[in-house]
RODONU-132266 format. One record per atom (N, C-alpha, C): atom name; residue in three letters; x, y negated, z. Coordinates in nm, 3 decimals, padded with zeros to 5 digits. Layout:
# residues N
[firo CA; ALA; [X; Y; Z]] ...
END
This chain:
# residues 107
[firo N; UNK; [01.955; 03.463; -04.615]] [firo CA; UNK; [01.918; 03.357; -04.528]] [firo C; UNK; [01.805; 03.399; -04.434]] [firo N; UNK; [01.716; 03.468; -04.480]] [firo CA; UNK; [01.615; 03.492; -04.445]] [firo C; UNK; [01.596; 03.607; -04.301]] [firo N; UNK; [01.710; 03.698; -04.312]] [firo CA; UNK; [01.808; 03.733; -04.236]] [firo C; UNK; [01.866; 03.704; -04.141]] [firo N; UNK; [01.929; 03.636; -04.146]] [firo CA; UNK; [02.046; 03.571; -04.036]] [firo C; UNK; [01.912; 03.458; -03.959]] [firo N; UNK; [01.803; 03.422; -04.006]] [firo CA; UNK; [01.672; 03.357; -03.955]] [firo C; UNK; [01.631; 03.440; -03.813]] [firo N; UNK; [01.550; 03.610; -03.909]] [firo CA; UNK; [01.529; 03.708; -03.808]] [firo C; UNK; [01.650; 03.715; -03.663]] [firo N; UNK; [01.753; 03.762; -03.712]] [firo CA; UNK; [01.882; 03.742; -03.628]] [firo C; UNK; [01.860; 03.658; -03.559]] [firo N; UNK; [01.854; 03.565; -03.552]] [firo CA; UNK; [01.870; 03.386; -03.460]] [firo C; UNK; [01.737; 03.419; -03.430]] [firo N; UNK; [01.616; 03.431; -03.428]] [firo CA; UNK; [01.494; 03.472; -03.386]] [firo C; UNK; [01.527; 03.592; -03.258]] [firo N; UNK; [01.564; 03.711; -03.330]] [firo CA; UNK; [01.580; 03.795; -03.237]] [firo C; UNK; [01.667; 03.741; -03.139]] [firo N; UNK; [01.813; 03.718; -03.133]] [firo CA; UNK; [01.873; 03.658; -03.013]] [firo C; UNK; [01.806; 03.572; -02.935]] [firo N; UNK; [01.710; 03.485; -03.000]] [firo CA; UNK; [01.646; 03.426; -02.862]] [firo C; UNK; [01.549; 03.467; -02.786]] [firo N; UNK; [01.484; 03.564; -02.884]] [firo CA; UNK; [01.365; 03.635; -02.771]] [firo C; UNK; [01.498; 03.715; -02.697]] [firo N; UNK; [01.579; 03.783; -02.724]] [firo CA; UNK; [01.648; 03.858; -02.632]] [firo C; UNK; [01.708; 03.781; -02.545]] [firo N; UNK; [01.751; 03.668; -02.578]] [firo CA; UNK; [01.810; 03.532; -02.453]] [firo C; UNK; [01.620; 03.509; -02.346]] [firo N; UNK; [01.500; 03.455; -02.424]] [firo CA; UNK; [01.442; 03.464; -02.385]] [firo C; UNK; [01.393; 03.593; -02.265]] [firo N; UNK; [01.401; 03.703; -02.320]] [firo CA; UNK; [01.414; 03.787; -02.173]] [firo C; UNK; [01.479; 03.810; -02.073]] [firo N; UNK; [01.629; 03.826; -02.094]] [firo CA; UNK; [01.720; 03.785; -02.010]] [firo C; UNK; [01.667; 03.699; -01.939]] [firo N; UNK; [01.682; 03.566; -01.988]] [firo CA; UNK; [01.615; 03.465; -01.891]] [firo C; UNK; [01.497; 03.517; -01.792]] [firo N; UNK; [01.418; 03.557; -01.889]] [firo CA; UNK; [01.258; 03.641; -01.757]] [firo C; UNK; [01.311; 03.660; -01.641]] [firo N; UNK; [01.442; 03.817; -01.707]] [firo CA; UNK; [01.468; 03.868; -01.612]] [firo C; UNK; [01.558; 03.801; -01.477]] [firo N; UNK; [01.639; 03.771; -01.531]] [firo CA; UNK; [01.681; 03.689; -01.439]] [firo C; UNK; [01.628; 03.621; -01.348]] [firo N; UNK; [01.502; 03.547; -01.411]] [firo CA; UNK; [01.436; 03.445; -01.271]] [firo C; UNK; [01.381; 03.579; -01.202]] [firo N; UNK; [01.303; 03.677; -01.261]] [firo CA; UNK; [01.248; 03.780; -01.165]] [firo C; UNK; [01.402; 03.825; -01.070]] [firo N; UNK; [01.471; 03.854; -01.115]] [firo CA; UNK; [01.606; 03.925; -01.037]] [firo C; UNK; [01.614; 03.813; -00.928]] [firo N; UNK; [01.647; 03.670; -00.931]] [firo CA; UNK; [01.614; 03.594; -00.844]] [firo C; UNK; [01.545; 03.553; -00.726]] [firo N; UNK; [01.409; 03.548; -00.801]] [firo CA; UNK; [01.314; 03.562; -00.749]] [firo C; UNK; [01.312; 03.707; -00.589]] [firo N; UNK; [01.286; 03.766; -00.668]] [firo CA; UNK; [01.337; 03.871; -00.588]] [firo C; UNK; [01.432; 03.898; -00.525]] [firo N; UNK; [01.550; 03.806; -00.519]] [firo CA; UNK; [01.652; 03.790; -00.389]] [firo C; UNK; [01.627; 03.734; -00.332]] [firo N; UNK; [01.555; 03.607; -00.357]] [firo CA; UNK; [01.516; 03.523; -00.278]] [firo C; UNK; [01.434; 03.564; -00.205]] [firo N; UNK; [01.314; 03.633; -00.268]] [firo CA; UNK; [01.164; 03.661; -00.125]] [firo C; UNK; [01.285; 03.843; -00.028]] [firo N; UNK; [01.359; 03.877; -00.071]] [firo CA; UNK; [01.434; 03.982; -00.018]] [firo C; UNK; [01.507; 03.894; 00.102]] [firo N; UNK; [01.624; 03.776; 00.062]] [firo CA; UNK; [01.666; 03.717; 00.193]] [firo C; UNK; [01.563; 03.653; 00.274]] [firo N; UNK; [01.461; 03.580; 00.224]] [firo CA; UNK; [01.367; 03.510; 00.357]] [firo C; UNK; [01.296; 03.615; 00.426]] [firo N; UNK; [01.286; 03.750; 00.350]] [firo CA; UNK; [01.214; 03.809; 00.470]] [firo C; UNK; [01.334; 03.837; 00.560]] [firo N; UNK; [01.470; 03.905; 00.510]] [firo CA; UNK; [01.589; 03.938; 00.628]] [firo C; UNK; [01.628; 03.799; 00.688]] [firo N; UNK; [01.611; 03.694; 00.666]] [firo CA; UNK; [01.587; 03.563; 00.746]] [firo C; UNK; [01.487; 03.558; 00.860]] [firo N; UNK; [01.341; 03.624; 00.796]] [firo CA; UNK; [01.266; 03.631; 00.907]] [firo C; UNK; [01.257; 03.744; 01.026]] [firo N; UNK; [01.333; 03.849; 00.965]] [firo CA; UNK; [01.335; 03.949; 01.046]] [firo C; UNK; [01.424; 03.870; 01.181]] [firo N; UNK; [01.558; 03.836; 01.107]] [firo CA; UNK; [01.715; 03.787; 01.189]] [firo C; UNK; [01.629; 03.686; 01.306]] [firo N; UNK; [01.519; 03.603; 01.259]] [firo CA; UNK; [01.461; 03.503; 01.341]] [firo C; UNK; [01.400; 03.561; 01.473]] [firo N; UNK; [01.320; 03.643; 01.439]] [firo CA; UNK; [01.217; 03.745; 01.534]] [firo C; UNK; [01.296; 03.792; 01.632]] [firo N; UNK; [01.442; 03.888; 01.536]] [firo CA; UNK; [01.529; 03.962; 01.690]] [firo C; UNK; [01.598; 03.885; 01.768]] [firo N; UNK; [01.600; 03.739; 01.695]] [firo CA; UNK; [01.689; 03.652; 01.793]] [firo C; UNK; [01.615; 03.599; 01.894]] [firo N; UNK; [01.496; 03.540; 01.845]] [firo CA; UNK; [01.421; 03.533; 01.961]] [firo C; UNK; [01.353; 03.565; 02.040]] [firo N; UNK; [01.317; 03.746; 02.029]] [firo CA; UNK; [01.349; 03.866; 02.135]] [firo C; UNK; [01.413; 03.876; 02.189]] [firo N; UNK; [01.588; 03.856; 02.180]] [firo CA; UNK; [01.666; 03.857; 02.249]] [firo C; UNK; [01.738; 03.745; 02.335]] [firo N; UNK; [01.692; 03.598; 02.264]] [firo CA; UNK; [01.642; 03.482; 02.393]] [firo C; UNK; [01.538; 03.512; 02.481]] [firo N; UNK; [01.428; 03.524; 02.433]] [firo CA; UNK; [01.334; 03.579; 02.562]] [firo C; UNK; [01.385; 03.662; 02.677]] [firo N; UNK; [01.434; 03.791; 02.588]] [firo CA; UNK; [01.500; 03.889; 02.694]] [firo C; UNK; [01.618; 03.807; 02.782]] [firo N; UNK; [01.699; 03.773; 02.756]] [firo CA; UNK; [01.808; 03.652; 02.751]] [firo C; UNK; [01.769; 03.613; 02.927]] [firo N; UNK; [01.661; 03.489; 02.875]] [firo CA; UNK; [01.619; 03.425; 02.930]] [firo C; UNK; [01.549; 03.466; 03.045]] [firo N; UNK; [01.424; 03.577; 03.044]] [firo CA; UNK; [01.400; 03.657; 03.140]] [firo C; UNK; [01.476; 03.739; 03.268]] [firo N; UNK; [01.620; 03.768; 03.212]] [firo CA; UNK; [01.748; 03.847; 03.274]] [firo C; UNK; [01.794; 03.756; 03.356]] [firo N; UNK; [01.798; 03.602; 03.322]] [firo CA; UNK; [01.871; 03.495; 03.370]] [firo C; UNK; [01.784; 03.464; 03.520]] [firo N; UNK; [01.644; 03.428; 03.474]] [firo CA; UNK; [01.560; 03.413; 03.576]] [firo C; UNK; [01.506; 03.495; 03.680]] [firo N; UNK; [01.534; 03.628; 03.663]] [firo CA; UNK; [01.480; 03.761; 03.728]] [firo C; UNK; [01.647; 03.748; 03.846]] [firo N; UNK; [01.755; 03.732; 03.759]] [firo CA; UNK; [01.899; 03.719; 03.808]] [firo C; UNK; [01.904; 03.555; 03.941]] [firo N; UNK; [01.881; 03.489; 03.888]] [firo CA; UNK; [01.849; 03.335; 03.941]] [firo C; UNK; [01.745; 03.384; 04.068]] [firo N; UNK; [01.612; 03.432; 04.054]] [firo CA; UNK; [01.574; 03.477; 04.168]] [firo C; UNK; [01.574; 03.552; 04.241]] [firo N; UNK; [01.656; 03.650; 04.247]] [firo CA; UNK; [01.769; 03.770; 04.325]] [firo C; UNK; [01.790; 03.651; 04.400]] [firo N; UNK; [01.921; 03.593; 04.325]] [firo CA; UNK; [02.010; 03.523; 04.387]] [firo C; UNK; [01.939; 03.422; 04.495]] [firo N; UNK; [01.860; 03.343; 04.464]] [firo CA; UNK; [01.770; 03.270; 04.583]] [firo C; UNK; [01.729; 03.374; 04.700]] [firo N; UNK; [01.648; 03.463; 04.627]] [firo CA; UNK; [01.610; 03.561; 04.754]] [firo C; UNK; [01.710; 03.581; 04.840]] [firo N; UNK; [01.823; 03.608; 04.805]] [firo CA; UNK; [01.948; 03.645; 04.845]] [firo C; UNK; [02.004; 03.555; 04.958]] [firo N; UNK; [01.952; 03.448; 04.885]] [firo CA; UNK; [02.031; 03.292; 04.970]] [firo C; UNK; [01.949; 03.289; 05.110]] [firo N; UNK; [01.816; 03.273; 05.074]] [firo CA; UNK; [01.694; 03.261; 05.146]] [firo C; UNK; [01.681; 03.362; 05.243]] [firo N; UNK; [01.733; 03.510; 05.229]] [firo CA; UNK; [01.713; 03.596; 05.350]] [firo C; UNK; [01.890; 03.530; 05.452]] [firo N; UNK; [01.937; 03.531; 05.411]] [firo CA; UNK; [02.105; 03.491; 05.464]] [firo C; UNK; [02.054; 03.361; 05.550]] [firo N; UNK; [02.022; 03.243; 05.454]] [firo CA; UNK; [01.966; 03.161; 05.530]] [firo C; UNK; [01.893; 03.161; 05.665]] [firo N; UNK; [01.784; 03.239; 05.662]] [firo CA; UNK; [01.687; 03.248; 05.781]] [firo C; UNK; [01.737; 03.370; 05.860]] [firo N; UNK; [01.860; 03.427; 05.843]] [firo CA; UNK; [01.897; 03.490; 05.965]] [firo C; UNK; [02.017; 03.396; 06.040]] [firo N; UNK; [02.098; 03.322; 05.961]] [firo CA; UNK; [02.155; 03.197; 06.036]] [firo C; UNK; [02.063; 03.098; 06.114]] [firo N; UNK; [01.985; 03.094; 06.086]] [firo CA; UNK; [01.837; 02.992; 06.147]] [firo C; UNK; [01.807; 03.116; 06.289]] [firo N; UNK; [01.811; 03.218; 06.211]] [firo CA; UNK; [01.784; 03.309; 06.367]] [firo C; UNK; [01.912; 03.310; 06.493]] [firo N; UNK; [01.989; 03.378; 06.401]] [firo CA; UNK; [02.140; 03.360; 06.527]] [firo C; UNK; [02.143; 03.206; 06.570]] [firo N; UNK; [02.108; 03.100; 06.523]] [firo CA; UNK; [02.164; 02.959; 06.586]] [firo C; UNK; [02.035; 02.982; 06.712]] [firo N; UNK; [01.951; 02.947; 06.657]] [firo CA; UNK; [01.795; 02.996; 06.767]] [firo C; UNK; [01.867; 03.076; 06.868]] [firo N; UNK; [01.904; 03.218; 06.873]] [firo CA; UNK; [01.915; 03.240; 06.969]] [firo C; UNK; [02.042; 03.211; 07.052]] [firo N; UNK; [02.117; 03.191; 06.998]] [firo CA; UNK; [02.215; 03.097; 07.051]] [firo C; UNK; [02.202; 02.976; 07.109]] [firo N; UNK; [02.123; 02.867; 07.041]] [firo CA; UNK; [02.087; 02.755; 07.158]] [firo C; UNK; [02.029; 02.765; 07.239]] [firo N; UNK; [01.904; 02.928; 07.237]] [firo CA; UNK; [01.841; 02.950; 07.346]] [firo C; UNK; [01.953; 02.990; 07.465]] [firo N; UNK; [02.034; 03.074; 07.413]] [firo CA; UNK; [02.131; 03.129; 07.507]] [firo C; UNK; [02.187; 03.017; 07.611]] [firo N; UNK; [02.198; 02.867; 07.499]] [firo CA; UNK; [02.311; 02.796; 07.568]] [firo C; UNK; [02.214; 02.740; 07.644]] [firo N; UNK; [02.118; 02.679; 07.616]] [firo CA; UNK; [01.985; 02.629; 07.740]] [firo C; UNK; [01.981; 02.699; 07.852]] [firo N; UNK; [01.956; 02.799; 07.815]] [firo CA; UNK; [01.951; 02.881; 07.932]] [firo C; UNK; [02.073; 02.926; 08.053]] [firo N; UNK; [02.172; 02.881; 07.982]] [firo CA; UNK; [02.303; 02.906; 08.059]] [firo C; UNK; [02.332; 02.779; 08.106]] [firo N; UNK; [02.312; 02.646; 08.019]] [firo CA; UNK; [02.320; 02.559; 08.073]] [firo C; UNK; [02.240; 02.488; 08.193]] [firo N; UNK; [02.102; 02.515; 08.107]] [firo CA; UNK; [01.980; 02.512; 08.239]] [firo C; UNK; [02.009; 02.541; 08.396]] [firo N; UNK; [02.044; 02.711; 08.382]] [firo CA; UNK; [02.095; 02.754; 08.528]] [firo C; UNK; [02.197; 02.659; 08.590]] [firo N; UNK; [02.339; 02.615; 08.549]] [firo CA; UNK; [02.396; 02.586; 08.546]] [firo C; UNK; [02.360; 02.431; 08.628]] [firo N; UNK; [02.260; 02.325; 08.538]] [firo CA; UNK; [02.241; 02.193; 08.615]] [firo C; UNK; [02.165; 02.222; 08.706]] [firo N; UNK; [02.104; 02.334; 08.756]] [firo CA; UNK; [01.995; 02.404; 08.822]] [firo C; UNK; [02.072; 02.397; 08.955]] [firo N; UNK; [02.183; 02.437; 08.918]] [firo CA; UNK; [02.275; 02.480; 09.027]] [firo C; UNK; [02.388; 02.426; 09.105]] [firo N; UNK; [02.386; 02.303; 09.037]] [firo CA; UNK; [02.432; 02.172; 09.085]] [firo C; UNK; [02.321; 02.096; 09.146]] [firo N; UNK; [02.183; 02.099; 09.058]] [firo CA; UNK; [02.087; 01.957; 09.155]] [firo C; UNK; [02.129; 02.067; 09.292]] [firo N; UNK; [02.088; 02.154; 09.349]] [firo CA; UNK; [02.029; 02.214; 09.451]] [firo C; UNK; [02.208; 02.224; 09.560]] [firo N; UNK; [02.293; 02.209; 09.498]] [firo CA; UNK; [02.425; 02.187; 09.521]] [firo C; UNK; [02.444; 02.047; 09.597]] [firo N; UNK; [02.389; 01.984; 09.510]] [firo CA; UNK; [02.376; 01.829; 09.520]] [firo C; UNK; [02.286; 01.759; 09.645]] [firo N; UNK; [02.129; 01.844; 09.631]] [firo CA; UNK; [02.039; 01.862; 09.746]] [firo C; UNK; [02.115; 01.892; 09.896]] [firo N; UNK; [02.141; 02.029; 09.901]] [firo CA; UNK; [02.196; 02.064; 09.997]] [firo C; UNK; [02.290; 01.969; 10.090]] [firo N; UNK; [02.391; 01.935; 09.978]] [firo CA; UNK; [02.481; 01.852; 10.068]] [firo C; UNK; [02.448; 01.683; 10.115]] [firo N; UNK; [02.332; 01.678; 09.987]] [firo CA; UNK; [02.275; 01.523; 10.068]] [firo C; UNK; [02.201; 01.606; 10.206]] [firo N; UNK; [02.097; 01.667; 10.153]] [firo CA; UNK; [02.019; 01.659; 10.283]] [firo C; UNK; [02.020; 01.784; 10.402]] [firo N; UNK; [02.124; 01.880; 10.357]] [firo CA; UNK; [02.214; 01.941; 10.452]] [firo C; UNK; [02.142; 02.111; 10.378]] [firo N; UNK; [02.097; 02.167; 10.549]] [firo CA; UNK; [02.078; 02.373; 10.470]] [firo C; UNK; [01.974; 02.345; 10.556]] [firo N; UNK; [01.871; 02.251; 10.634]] [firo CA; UNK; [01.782; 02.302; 10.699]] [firo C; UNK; [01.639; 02.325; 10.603]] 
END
């Protein structure tokens, strides 16, 4: 009896360690995934930043882009309405004095 006591004693300290071990084995997966959790966190949001930076560096190309195109259409119309003023200008210029003449003759 006294026996089969030790026995049932010993199995539970040996269940008892197991158990230890186990929560340590645990334990230790656990603080093992939250740090590769925290790593996964860090490169992701290095690579939103970067992300994000690419987008906006890209976004203001593209304005610059718009903005030089823009103000050379602002230039060609400019000189184009100057053109047409000026062609037109001559033009009523050349009728008043058309107009002059024949009211009040060539003297």
């Amino acid at each position: 009896m006294q026996e089969a006591l030790e026995k049932i004693q010993q199995a539970e300290q040996h269940n008892q360690e197991l158990l230890a071990l186990t929560k340590r084995k645990i334990h230790d997966y656990e603080q093992q995934q939250q740090a590769t959790l925290s790593r996964l966190q860090k490169e992701y949001k290095a690579e939103v930043a970067t992300f994000i930076q690419e987008k906006e560096l890209e976004e203001s190309t593209k304005l610059n882009t718009c903005k030089e195109k823009l103000a050379a259409e602002v230039m060609t119309m400019k000189q184009h309405l100057a053109e047409s003023y000026e062609k037109n200008a001559q033009a009523a210029i050349a009728q008043v004095i058309e107009k002059v003449l024949k009211t009040y003759g060539s003297h």
